[in-house]
C-alpha positions in Angstrom: -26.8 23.2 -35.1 -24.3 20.5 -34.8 -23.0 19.0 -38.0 -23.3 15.2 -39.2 -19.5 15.3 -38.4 -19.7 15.9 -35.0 -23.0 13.8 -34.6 -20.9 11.2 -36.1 -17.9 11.2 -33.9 -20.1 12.2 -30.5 -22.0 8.8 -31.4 -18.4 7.0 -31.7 -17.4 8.6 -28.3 -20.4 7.3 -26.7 -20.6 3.7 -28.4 -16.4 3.7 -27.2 -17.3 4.0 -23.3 -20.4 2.2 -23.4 -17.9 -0.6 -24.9 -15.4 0.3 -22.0 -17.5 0.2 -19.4 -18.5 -3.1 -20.2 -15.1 -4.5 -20.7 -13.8 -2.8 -17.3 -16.6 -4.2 -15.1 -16.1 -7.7 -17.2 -12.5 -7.3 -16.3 -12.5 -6.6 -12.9 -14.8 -9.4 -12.4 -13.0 -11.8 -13.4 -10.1 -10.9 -11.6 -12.0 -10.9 -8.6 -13.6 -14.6 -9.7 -9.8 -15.6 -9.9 -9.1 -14.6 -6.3 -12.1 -15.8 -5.4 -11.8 -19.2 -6.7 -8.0 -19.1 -5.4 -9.2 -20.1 -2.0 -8.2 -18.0 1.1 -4.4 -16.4 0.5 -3.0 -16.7 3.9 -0.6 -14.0 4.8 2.9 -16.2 4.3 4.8 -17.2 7.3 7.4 -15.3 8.9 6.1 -12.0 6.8 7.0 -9.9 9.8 10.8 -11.2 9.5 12.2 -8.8 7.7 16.2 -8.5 6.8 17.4 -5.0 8.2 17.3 -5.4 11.6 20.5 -2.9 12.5 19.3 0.1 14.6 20.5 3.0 13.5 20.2 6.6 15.2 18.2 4.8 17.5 15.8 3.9 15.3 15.4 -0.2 15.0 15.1 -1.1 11.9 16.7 1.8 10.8 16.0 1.1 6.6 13.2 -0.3 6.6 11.9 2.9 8.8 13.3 5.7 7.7 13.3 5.2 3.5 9.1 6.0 4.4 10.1 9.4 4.4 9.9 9.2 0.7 6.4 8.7 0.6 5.8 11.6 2.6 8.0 13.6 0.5 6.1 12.2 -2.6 2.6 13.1 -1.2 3.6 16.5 -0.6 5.5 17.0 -3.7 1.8 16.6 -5.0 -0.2 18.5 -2.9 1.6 21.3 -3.2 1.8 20.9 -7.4 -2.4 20.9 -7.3 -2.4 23.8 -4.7 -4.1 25.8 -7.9 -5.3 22.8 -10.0 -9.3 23.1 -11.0 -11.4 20.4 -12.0 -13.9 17.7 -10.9 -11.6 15.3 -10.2 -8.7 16.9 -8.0 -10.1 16.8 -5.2 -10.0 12.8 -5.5 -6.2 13.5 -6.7 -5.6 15.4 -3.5 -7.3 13.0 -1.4 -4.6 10.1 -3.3 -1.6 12.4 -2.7 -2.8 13.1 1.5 -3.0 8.9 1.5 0.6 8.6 0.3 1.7 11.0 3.2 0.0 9.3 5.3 1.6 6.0 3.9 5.1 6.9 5.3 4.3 7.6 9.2 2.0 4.4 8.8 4.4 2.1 6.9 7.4 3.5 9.8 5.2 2.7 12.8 4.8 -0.8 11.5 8.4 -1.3 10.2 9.7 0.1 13.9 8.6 -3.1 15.9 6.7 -5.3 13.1 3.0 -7.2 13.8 -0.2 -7.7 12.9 -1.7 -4.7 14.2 1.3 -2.6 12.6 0.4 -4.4 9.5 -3.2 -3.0 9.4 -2.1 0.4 9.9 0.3 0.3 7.3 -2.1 -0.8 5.3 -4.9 1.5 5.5 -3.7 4.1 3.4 -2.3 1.8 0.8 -5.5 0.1 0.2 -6.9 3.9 0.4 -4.8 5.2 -2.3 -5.4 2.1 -4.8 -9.3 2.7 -4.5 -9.0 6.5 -5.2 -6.2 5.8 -8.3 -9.1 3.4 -9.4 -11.7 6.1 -9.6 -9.4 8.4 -10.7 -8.7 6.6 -14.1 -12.2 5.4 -14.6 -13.2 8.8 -13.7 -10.9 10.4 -16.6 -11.2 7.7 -19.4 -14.6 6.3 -18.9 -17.7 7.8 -16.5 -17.1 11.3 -14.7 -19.3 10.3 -12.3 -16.6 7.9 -10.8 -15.3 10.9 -9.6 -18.0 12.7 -7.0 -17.3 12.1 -3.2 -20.0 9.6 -2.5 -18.6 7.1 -5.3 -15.1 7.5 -4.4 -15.9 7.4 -0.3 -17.5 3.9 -1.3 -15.0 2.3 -3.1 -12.4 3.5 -0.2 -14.8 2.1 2.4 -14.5 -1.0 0.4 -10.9 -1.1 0.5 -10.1 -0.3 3.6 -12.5 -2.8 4.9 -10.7 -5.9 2.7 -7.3 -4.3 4.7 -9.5 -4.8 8.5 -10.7 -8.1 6.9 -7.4 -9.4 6.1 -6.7 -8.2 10.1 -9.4 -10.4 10.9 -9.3 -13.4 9.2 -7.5 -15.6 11.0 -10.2 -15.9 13.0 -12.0 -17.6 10.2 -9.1 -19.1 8.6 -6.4 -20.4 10.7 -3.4 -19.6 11.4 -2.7 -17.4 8.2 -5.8 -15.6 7.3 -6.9 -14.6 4.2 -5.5 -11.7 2.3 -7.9 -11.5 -1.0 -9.8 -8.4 -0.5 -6.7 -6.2 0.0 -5.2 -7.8 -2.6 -7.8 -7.1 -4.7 -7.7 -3.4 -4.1 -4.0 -3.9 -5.4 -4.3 -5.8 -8.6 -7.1 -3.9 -10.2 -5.1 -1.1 -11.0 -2.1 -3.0 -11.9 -4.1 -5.1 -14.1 -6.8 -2.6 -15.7 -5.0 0.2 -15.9 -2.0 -1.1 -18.3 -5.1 -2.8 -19.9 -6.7 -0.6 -21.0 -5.3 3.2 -20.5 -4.6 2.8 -24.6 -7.2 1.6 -25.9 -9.4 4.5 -23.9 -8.8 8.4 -25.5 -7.1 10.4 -23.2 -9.2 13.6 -23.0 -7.7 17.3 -23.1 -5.8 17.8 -20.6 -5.8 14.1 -19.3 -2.8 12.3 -18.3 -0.8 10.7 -20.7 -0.3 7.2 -20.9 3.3 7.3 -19.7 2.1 9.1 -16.7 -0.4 5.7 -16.1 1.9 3.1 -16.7 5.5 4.3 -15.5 4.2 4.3 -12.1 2.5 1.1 -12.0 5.7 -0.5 -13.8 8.2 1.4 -10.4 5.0 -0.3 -8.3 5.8 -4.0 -9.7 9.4 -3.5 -9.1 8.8 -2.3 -5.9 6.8 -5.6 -5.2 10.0 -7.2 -6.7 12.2 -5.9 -4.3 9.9 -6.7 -1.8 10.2 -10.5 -2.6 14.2 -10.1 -2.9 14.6 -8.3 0.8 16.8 -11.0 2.4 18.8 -11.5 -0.7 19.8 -7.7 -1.3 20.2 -7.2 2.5 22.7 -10.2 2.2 24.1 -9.6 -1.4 24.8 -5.7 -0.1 26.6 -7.2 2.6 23.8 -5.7 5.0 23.9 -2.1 3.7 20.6 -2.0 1.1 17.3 -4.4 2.0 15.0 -5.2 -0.3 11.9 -3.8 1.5 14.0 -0.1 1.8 14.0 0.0 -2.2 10.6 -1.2 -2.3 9.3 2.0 -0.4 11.7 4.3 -2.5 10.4 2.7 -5.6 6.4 2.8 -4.8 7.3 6.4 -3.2 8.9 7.6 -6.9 5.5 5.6 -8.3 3.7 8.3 -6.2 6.4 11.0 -7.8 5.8 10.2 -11.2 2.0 10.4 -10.3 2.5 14.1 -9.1 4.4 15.2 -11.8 1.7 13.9 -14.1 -1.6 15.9 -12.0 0.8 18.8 -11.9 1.3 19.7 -15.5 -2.0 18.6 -17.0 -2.9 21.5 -19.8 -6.4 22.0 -18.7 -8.9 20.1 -16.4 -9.7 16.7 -17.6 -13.3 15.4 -19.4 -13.8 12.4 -17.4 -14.4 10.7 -20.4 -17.7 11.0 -22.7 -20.3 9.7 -20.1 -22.0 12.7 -18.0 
């Protein structure tokens, strides 16, 4: 018979994520009403012009292609540190760590002679990897259930379909487009993860908070370098460009991520929801 004690605190765990997953979906929504009523986010002009244009080895854009090894580096790293990992959700965590690998012969194929189509493929598995990282957390702090196939597949689907609607939309919205969905994809994790991770228990074997937020912190710097490519290309006196550090620091995101899902102590609860 359980005692009043654990009736007690089982009725506090359940009141907590009923209380969480109202404040996530509340969250998320209004994130996505912010976009929404940003008007279309047109990819900026001259996005494709990127700073490191030396070929090197033969390879054009020598930087910019060949620091995506990292992500496939990271990936592995993680695959092989789940090779005997249990539990309901690492199968989704396997499925994160195959899209980073897939990241870097994606992100080098568009890097190596730059468009729209490149874009799209470069894409894909980023916008993959934010959808499974956001069932992955929701999964472990809030509702299980966020972590079986057909749920996950869905919320990839959705992703990946803001990435080929981004592709799209300059039909629709001249001549830049509209980048919102894919965007989305990105700031929900950024933004609800950080948000919440401590006010959510970590369950037994869970993944620390540290292991949360130090990625996602390397991932705004990465976005930071990003924005900074011409001026570090130009301040390095064309050695270092700022899109090279951005895929070594969203590729050591991935790391940090790896080293996390490797060492849990035992498989996580998914939270208090069944």
């Amino acid at each position: 018979m359980p005692t009043a004690t654990t009736v007690a605190a089982t009725a506090r765990a359940r009141a907590v994520t009923r209380g969480a997953v109202v404040a996530l979906a509340a969250a998320a929504g209004a994130l996505a009403l912010a976009l929404l009523a940003a008007g279309p986010i047109g990819l900026p002009a001259g996005y494709h012009d990127f700073a490191d244009t030396v070929t090197r080895f033969g390879v054009p854009r020598a930087g910019d292609v060949l620091t995506n090894a990292a992500f496939a580096a990271a990936g592995a790293w993680g695959l092989w540190r789940l090779r005997a990992a249990r539990g309901l959700d690492v199968p989704l965590w396997r499925a994160f760590f195959a899209a980073v690998v897939l990241a870097g012969p994606a992100s080098a194929l568009y890097h190596w002679a730059p468009d729209d189509a490149g874009l799209l493929i470069d894409r894909v598995p980023i916008a993959a990897a934010a959808a499974l990282l956001c069932c992955l957390f929701v999964a472990e702090r809030v509702d299980r259930r966020a972590a079986r196939a057909p749920v996950a597949a869905a919320v990839v689907a959705l992703a990946v379909a803001g990435a080929v609607y981004a592709y799209l939309s300059p039909r629709w919205f001249p001549p830049a487009g509209d980048q919102r969905p894919y965007l989305l994809f990105q700031f929900w994790p950024l933004v609800l993860i950080p948000l919440f991770v401590a006010w959510l228990p970590r369950p037994p074997g869970g993944l620390r908070t540290a292991h949360w937020c130090v990625p996602l912190a390397l991932y705004v710097l990465a976005k930071a370098f990003e924005i900074a490519d011409r001026p570090l290309w130009e301040a390095t006196g064309g050695v270092v460009s700022g899109h090279g550090l951005k895929h070594l620091a969203a590729a050591a995101a991935a790391a940090v991520f790896a080293w996390g899902a490797g060492r849990r102590e035992a498989p996580p609860l998914h939270g208090a929801a069944a």
